[in-house]
N, C-alpha and C positions, 0 to 999 in steps of 0.2 A: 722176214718170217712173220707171219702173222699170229698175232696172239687167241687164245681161245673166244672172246666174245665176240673178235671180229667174224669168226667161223661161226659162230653158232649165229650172231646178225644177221650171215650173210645169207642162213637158210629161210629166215624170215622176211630177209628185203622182197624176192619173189613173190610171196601172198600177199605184201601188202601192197607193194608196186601192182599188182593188180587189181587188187581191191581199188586203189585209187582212181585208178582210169576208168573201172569200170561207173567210177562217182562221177567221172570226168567224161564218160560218153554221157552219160544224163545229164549235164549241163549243158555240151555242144549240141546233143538234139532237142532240146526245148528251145536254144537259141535258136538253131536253125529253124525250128518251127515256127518260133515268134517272128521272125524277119524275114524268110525265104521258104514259106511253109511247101513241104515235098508232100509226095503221097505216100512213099517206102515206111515214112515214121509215122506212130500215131499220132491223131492232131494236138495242140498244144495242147490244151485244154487235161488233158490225160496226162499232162507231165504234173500237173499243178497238184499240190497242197492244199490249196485254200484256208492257208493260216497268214499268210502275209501276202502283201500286195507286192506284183510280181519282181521289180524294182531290188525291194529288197532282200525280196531273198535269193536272186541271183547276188548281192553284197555277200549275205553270209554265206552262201554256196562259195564262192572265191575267198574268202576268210579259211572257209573249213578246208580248199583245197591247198591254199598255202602254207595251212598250220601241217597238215597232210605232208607236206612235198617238204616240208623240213623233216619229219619224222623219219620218211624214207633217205633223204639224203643224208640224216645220220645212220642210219643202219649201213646205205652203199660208203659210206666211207670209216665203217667201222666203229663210230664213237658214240653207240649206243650200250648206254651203264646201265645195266638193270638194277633196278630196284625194288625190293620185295613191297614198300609200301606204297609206291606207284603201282604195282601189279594187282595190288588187292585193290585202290581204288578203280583201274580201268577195270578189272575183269568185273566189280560191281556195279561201276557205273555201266557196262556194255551188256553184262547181262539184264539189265533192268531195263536196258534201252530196247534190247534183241526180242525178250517174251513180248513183252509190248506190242512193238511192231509185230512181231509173230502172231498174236492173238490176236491184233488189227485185221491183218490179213485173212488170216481164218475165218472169222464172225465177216469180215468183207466179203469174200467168198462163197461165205455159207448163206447168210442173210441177202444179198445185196445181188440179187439174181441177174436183175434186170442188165446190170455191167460186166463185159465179157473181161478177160483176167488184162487184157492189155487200157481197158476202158478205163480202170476207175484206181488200178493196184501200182502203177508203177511208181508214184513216190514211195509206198510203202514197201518195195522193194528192196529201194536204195538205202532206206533206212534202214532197213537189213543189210547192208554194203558197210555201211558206217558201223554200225553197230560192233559187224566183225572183226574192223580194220581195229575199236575199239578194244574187242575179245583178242584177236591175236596180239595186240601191243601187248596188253593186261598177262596174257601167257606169258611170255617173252620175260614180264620183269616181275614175275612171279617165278615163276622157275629158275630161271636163274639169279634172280638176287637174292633168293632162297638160301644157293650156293654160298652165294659171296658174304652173305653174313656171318 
């Protein structure tokens, strides 16, 4: 029989198992673009940040996807403990991350004409990916370690 948080994890493992991969399509097609560039994807060049040289930050792309793939494999096996003061740090650390990037994107959008939405926006997207996976962890162990306390 399963206990209560495993049910209540188990409705969050979905949003985030997707959010993941959706972080996880954006590193396979930048790869692909860097090594076996197709026409179907935009060119590399439009996956890029321009905060770090490309190297590394495929590193910490696979950092954040590992630290990711644990998070979820505690939720698919049930042994995710909420906690109310991890809930208030993610949901502020994610919502700070989220307007940001949202604001990014906006002023990108509004100002930055000359770049059609797939040209200039798709890291700033993903950052929006992250940001969520952020926001719904942050739900998760606010709401319920709410409870548990």
């Amino acid at each position: 029989m399963q206990n209560k948080h495993t049910t209540i994890s188990k409705k969050y493992l979905i949003w985030l198992l997707v959010l993941l991969l959706l972080f996880c399509f954006r590193i396979v097609a930048q790869l692909i673009q860097a090594f076996y560039p197709v026409d179907f994807l935009p060119p590399f060049e439009a996956w890029q940040s321009g905060a770090l040289p490309y190297w590394l930050l495929v590193v910490f792309q696979f950092i954040i996807i590992l630290v990711c793939i644990n998070v979820v494999i505690r939720f698919a096996r049930g042994k995710a403990t909420p906690s109310y003061k991890a809930g208030r740090i993610y949901l502020a650390l994610g919502g700070v991350y989220f307007s940001v990037m949202l604001f990014r994107l906006v002023v990108g959008l509004t100002f930055a004409t000359d770049h059609n939405w797939f040209g200039a926006r798709i890291p700033t997207v993903f950052h929006l990916v992250l940001a969520s996976f952020l926001l719904l962890l942050g739900r998760f162990h606010y709401k319920y370690g709410k409870i548990k306390q």
